[in-house]
N, C-alpha and C positions, 0 to 999 in steps of 0.2 A: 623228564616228565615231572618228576617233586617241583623243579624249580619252577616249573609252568602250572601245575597245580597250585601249588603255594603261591603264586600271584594271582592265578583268579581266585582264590577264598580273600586276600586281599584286596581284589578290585570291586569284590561284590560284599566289601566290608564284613566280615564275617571274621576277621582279626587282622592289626594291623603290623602287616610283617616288616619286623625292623630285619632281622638277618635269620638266614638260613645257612649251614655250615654241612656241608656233607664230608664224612669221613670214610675210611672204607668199610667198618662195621657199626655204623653208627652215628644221627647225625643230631646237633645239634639248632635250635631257633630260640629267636627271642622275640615273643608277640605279646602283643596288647590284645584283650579282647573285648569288645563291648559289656557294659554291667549285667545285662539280663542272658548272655553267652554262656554253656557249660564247655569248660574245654577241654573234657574228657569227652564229652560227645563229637566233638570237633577233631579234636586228634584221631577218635576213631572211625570216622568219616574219610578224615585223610587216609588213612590206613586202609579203609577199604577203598577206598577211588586210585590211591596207587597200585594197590595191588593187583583189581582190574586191570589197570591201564599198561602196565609192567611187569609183572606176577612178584614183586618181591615180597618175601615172607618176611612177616615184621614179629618181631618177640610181640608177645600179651604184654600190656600196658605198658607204661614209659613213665620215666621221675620229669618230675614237675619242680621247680622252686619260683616261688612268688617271691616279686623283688620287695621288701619293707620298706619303712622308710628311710630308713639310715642308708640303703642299699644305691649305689648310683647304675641307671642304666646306662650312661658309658662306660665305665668299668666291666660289667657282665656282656657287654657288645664288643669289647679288646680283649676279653678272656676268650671267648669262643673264638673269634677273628685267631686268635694265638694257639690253637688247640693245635693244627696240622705241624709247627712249630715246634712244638712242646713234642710232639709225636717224633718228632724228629722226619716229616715228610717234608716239610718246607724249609726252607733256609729265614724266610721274611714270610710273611701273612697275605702281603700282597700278589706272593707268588700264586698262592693255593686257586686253583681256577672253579675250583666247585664249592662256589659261594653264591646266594645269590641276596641282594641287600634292597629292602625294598624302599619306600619312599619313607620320609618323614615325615610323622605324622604328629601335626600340633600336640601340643601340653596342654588340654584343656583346663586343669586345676589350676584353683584360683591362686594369682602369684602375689597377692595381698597389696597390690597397687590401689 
């Protein structure tokens, strides 16, 4: 049910889900959100709509890091992709089956062409 919520907040553009990473206590995303978006209000939306749906009890609030500019979002989408790994639950990344990766979604900023 996260992976299925997390694609309709997705399809109903409310943030654009690059990856979703579930671990056993704890999970990791990396989303784009539109500019007029809070997504503290968002996350705790999701939080309440799984909780409903599922009953799980989620800690109060969650760390956030906003990618800068120096920061490459392929990098922070191989680091999470690499978490289950680094846990020592996976051998490869690819194994891990409780991922879900959403579509890509254009660069709209301007590429100075």
């Amino acid at each position: 049910m996260l992976f299925e919520t997390a694609r309709r907040y997705h399809d109903a553009l409310k943030w654009h889900m690059k990856v979703l990473l579930l671990m056993p206590d704890h999970l990791h995303m990396l989303v784009g959100i539109p500019g007029e978006a809070n997504l503290s209000n968002l996350v705790r939306d999701f939080k309440r709509i799984t909780t409903r749906i599922t009953g799980i009890q989620w800690q109060r609030n969650f760390f956030d890091h906003r990618l800068r500019h120096d920061e490459s979002e392929a990098e922070k989408f191989e680091y999470i992709c690499q978490n289950p790994v680094r846990a020592g639950l996976a051998t490869a990344a690819d194994e891990w089956r409780y991922v879900f990766v959403g579509e890509t979604v254009p660069d709209f900023r301007g590429t100075g062409d």
